[in-house]
N, C-alpha and C positions, 0 to 999 in steps of 0.2 A: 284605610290605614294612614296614618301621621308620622310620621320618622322626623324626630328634631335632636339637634346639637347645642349643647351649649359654648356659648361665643363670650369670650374674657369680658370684653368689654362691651358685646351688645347684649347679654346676655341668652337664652335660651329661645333659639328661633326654629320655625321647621327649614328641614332641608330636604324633604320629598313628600309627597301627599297620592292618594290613589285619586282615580278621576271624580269618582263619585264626592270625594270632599274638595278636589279641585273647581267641580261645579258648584257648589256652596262659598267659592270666594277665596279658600285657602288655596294664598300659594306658596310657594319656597322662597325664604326670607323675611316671612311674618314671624312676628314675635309669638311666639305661645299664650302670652296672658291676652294679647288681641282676638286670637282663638277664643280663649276660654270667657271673654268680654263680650264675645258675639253671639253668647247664649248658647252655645254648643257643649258646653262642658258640664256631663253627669257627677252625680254625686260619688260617684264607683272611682271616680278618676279616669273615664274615660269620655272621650267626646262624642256627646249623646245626639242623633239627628231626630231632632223634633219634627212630626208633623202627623195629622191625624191619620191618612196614609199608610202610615211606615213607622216603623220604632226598631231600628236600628240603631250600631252605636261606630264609633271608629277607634279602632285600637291605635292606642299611642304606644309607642315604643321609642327609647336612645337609639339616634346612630351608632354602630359600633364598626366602625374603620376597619381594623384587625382581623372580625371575624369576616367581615363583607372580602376582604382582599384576600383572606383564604379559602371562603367560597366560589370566589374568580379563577382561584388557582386550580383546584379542583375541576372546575369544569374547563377551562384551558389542558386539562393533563385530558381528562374523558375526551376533548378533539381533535384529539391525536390521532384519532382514527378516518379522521376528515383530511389533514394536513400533516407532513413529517414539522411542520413548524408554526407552532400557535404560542402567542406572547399576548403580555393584555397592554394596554392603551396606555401611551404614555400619559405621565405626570403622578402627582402624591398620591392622590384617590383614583386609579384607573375604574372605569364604569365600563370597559366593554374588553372585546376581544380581537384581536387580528390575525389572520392566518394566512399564510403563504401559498396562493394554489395555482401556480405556473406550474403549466404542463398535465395538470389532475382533470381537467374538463375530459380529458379522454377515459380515464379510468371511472369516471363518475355517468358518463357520457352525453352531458353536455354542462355549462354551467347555469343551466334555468333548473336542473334536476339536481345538482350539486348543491344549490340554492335550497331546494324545496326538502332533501334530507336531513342539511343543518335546521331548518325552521323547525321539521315533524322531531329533532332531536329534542330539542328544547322544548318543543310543547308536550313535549310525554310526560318531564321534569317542573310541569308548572313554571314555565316561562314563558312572558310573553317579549319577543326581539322585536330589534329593527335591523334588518340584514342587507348589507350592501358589498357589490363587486362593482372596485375598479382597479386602473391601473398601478394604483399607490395605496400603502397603507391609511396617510393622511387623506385622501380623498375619500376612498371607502368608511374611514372613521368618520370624515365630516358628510357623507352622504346618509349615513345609516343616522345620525343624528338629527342632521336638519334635512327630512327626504322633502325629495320636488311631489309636485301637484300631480304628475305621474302615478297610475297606478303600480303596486308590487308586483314581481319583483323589482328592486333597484337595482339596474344590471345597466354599467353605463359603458357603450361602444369605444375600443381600445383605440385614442387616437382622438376620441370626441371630446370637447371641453364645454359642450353646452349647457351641460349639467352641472357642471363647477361653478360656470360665469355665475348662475344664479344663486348659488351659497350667499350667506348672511358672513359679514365678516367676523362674527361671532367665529363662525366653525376654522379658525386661525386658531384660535386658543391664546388670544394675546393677554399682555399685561391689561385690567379694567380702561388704566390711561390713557393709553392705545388704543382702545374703542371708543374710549369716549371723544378723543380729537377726532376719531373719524365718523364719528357719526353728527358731530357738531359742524364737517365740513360736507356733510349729505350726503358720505361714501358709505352707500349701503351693503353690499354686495363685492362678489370677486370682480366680475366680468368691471365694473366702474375704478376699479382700483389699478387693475392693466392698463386701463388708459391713461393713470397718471405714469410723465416721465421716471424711467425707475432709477437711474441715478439719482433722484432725491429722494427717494423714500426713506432712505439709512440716516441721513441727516434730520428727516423730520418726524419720523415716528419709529429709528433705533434700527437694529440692525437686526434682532427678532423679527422682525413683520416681512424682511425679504427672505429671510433661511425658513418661515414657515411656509411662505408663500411658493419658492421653489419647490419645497419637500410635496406638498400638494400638487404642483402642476408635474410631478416627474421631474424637475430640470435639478434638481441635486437628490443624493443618495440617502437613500433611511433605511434603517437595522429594522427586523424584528428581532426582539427577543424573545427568543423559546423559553418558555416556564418550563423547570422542571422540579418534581416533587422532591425536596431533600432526605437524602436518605438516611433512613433511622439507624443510631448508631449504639442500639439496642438490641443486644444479640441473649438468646437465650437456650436451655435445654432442658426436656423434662426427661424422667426417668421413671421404666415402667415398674422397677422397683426401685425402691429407695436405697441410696448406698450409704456407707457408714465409714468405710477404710478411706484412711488421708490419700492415700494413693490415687486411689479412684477420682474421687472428689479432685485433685490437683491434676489428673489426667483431664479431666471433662473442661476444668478452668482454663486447659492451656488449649483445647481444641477451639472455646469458644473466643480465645484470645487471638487466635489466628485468622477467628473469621474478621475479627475487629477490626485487626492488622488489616486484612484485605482491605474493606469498606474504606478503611482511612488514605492506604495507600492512593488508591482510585483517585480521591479527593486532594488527596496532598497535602493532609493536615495531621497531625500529632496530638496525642492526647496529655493533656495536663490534670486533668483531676479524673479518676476511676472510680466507680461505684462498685461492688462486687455484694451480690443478695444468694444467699442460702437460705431458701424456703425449706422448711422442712414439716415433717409429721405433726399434723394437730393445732397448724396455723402460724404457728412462731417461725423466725427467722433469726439469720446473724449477717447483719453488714458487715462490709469492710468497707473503707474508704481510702484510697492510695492519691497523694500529693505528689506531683514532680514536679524539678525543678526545670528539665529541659525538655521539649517537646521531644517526642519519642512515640513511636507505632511498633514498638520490638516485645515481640510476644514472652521471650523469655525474661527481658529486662521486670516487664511488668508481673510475671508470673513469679519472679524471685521475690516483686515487696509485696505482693498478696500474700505470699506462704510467711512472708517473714509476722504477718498479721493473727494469720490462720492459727500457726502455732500457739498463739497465745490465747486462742479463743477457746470455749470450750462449747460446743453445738447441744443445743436440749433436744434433737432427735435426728435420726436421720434422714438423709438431705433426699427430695423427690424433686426439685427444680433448680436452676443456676441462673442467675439472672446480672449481665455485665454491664453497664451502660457508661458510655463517653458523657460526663456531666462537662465539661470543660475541653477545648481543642483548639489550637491554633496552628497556621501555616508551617510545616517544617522547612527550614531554611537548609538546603544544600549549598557548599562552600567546596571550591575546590582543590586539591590537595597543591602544594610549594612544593617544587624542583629540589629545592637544598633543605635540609629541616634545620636549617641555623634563621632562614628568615621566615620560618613557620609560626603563626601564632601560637602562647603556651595550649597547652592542650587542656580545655578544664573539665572533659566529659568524669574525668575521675571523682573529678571534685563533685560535679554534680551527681554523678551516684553516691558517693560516701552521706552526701547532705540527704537525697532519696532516701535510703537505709534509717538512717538515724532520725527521718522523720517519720518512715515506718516503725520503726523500733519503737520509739518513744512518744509519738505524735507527732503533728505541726504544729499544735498550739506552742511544742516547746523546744523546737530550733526555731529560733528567731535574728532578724537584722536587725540592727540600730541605722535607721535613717535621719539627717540633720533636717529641719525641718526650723522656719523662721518663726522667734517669740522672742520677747524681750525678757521672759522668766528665763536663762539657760538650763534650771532646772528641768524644763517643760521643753528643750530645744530639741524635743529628738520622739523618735515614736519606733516602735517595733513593730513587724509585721512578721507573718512566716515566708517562709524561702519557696516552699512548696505548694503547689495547688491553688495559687491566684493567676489570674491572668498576666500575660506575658504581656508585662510594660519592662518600658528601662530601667524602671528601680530595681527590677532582681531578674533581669535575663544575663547571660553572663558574659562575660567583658563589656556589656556596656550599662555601666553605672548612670547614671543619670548625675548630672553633676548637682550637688549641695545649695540651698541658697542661698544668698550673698549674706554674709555676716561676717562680725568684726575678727581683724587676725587675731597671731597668737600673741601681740603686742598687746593687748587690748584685752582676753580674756585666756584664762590661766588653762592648761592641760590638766591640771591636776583639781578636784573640786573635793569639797568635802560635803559628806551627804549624811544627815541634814547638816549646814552651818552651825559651826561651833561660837555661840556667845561667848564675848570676851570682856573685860573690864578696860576702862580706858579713862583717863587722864589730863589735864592739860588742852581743852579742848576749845578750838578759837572757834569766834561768832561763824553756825553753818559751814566748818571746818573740817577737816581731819583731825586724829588725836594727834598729840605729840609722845606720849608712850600708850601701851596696852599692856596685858597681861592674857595668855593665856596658858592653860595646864602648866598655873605654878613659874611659868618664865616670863621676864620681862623684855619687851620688846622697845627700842627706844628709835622713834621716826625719823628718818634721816631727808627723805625728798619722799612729794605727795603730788598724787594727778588726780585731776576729779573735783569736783561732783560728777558722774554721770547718773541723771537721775533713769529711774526705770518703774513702769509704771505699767498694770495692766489693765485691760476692755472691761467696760461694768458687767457686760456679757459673760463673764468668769465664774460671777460670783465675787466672792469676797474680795475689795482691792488688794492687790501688790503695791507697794509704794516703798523704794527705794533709793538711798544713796550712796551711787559706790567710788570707791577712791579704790587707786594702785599706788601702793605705799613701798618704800625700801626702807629699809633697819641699818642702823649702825653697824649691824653683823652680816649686815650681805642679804638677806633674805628680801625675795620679791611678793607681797602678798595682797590677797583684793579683798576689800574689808570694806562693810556695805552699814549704813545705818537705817531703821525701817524707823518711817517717818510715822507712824501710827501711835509708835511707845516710844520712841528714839532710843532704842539698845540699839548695842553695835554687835556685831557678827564675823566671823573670818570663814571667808567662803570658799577661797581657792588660793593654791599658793601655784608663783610660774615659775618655769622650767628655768 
């Protein structure tokens, strides 16, 4: 087997290989087309070994990261029953496992036989390890990886460091840099690296290589992390006959809602988007979908905007399964209650159930926010989103707004817009100028004082260009208004008038 990745800029290299194609030359960090350059590569798409011999072939396959760290997971949760505390191996791609077994050599009864249950575990499962006990997670990591000349078991004496001195400074896990200065200055090993004075280490090859180098010898602290399975927030109920009364059917949603409640409580998290599935007779179903605004795990909160949903559905048979699932969740935030309610923050849980409702009611597509958003069209200076059912960012969690981006005050663009801009006729008009009168709906407007050019101009990336020029004019009669000329046709426009 060939497992390869592809790399941005090296492109598609292997990154593990079985030994039988290791013995043929490939190794990890060979480009792929070198592979298939080396006369290994069948016409199938798979890497064919020639030889009169043998006709075998090597299956290729992509690394898939995602699926490999959830099959780590998995077997980290299955050696629970080895250790109350198994985590897998630090860094982005963890490739192994660590487990905590202080004080278990007695329950197991000894650790050469604690040893030999985890191996026969793994080899029932089509694994083949490398297992090592020491006194440290990082030692045992870097043992089971780079093992000494020693026969198996790896079992290194608590106390004994002979087995470390001889690690490869690889099994530090340092920056490439970092090995490479020290392999450039002949330091092959731990035990050669102890002999240089250690107050310069931190100065000459960083402050990683002594916090690795403790964490391996014992002389600083390291966590495992227990992996544990997350829990599905996927609650369901079948029924051994199919019901039909709203009743019923809203009885069962609100039992299944309290299981939810649980599950979330535990976690300490809130649901922001709900699924709710009514399987019924003959294959069809009827979703609901519920949006909220504030994180919430409250069973009847949630059971109010499902029925407000239900109501309006009408079911093509009756229901045999219930099916609820947390599609969206985030941390609920507990705040403590104020002494006086005069310095209490306003209270906006109302507000956010009235917006709840009304996006049950009606949808989320259609309670919407206007957020300001930068462009130099102002027509385009803003964008909607729903209140309900997105993830809890500052733009719509409540009382904190996210503040607006910087654009010009109200000196500078008008409260008031007209949509679309009203063409106007104009008059009097000096070289790349403002007019000196206008005309629009039938009145005349006569220029009193003028600001401007500001040109504005949009990305080719839009499509069709913007290209404007706008002036802030006052009237003889008082009026304040922004009247823009589009340099395309050079009509003029009245866009907004200010307060």
């Amino acid at each position: 087997m060939i497992i390869y990745e592809r790399d941005v800029r090296r492109g598609e290299r292997v990154r593990a290989c079985c030994r039988r194609a290791a013995a043929r030359g490939i190794r990890p960090g060979m480009p792929l087309a070198e592979v298939a350059a080396s006369g290994v590569l069948g016409k199938s798409g798979v890497l064919g070994k020639t030889g009169a011999s043998e006709e075998r072939s090597y299956h290729v396959t992509r690394h898939q990261p995602d699926q490999d760290r959830q099959a780590l997971l998995h077997l980290a949760i299955e050696c629970e029953q080895f250790s109350p505390l198994v985590g897998m191996a630090e860094g982005d791609r963890p490739d192994g496992l660590q487990m905590d077994l202080r004080g278990l050599d007695r329950v197991f009864g000894s650790e050469r036989d604690l040893h030999g249950r985890v191996e026969e575990f793994f080899g029932r499962r089509g694994y083949q390890v490398r297992l090592a006990i020491a006194d440290t997670p990082s030692a045992a990591s870097a043992l089971a990886r780079y093992p000494p000349e020693a026969a198996p078991p790896i079992i290194a004496v608590p106390g004994d460091r002979s087995l470390l001195d001889q690690l490869p400074v690889a099994a530090l896990r340092l920056p490439d840099q970092t090995q490479q200065m020290l392999q450039h200055l002949g330091i092959d090993c731990l035990g050669q690296l102890q002999s240089l004075p250690r107050g310069s280490l931190p100065a000459r090859f960083g402050a990683s290589l002594l916090q690795r180098l403790d964490q391996i010898l014992g002389r600083a602290d390291e966590v495992i992390v227990a992996c544990r399975e997350p829990e599905d927030l996927d609650v369901r109920m079948a029924f051994e006959h199919p019901i039909v009364h709203p009743e019923a059917i809203l009885w069962a949603i609100q039992r299944l809602l309290v299981q939810l409640a649980e599950r979330l409580n535990v976690r300490g998290l809130g649901v922001l988007q709900l699924e709710c599935q009514l399987v019924c007779q003959g294959g069809r179903s009827c979703e609901i979908r519920v949006g909220l605004f504030q994180v919430t795990a409250e069973p009847d909160h949630l059971l109010g905007l499902i029925q407000m949903q239900l109501e309006r559905q009408k079911l093509p048979d009756a229901v045999h399964e219930l099916r609820i699932n947390a599609t969206s969740t985030a941390v609920r935030e507990s705040r403590q209650r104020e002494l006086f309610a005069e310095s209490m923050p306003r209270d906006l849980t109302k507000l956010g159930a009235l917006l709840e409702r009304l996006s049950s009611r009606l949808g989320s597509e259609r309670v919407l926010r206007a957020e300001l958003q930068a462009d130099a069209q102002i027509e385009r200076a803003y964008r909607c989103h729903p209140l309900t059912g997105g993830p809890l960012t500052g733009e719509r969690s409540l009382g904190k707004d996210r503040s607006p981006p910087a654009a010009p005050g109200p000196m500078f663009r008008p409260l008031r817009l007209f949509d679309p801009p009203r063409p106007i006729e104009v008059i009097g008009i000096a070289m790349e100028g403002p007019p000196a009168k206008f005309f629009d709906r039938r009145e005349t407007y006569q220029v009193a004082r003028s600001f401007g050019p500001e040109r504005i101009e949009t990305g080719w990336w839009r499509g069709p260009s913007v290209r404007r020029d706008y002036y802030r004019v006052e009237t003889t009669g008082g009026n304040r208004l922004w009247l823009f000329r589009r340099l395309q046709d050079q009509r003029w426009f009245l866009h907004g008038e200010f307060e």
